[in-house]
ZATOR-134566 format. One record per residue (C-alpha): residue in three letters; y, z, x. Coordinates in steps of 0.1 Angstrom, whole numbers, padded with zeros to 4 digits, always signed. Each point is the difference from the previous one (the first is absolute). Layout:
! ZATOR-134566
alaYZX...
***
This chain:
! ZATOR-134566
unk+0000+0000+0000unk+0034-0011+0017unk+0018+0031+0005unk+0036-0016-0008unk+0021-0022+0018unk+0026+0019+0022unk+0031-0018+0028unk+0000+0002+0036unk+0007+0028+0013unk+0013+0023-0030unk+0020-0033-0010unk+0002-0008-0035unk-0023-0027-0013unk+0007-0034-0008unk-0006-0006-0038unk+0001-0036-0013unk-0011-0024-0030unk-0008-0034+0006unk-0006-0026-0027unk-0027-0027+0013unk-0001-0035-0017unk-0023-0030-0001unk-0037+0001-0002unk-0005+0037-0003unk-0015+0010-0031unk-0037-0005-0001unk-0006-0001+0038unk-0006+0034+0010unk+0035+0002+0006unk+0001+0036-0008unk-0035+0010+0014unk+0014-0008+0026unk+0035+0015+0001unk-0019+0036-0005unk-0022-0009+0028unk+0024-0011+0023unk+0027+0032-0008unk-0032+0024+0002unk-0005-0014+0034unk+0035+0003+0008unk+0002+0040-0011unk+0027-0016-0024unk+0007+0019-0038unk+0011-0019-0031unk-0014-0024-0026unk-0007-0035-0006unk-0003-0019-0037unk+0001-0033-0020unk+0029-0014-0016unk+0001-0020-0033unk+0018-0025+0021unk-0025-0008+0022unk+0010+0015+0029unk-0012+0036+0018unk+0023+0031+0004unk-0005+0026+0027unk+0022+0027+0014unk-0011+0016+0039unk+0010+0032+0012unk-0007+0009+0037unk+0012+0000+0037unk+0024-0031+0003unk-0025-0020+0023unk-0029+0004-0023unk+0016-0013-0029unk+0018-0030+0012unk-0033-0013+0015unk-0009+0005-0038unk+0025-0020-0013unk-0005-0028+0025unk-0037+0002-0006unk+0007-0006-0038unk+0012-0032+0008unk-0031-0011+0010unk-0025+0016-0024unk-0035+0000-0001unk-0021-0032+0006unk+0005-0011-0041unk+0035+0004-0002unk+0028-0024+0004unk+0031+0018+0006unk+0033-0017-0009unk+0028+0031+0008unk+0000+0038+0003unk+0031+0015-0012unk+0008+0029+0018unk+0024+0030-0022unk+0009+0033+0011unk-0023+0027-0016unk+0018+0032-0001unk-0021+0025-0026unk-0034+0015+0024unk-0033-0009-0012unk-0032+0024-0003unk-0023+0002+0030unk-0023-0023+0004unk-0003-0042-0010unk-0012-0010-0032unk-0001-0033-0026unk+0021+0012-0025unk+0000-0018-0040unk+0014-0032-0006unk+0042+0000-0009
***
């Protein structure tokens, strides 16, 4: 069980959403995004949208989670990214990552 994502060196940590479009629904896409955070020691969530695309938001040390975000533009094997949106995230999310309902 991750024990919750914490910054470098007493540092705050970085907390963002990104909203991925393209091919991302039906892929794995968000098997994978939980996998990938996991391995990262990243918190946060990750869901559908009606729209098609896939919303996440990463909280952790700086590093970690902008190798996140630039390994959402690539996706697992199925998927055909097209953009990730990157927004500023400032509420903290419960410890741990988790696929979250569809919004």
């Amino acid at each position: 069980m991750t024990q919750g994502a914490q910054g470098c060196a007493g540092n705050p940590p970085e907390r963002v959403r990104v909203v991925v479009s393209g091919r991302v629904q039906g892929v794995w896409y968000r098997g994978w995004t939980v996998d990938e955070a996991r391995a990262r020691g990243l918190d946060g969530w990750v869901r559908n949208r009606r729209d098609g695309s896939v919303e996440a938001v990463f909280q952790g040390p700086p590093e970690a989670v902008a190798e996140m975000v630039a390994a959402c533009g690539r996706g697992p094997p199925m998927a055909r990214v097209m953009a990730v949106e990157t927004h500023p995230h400032e509420d903290p999310v419960a410890p741990g990552f988790e696929q979250i309902p569809s919004a």
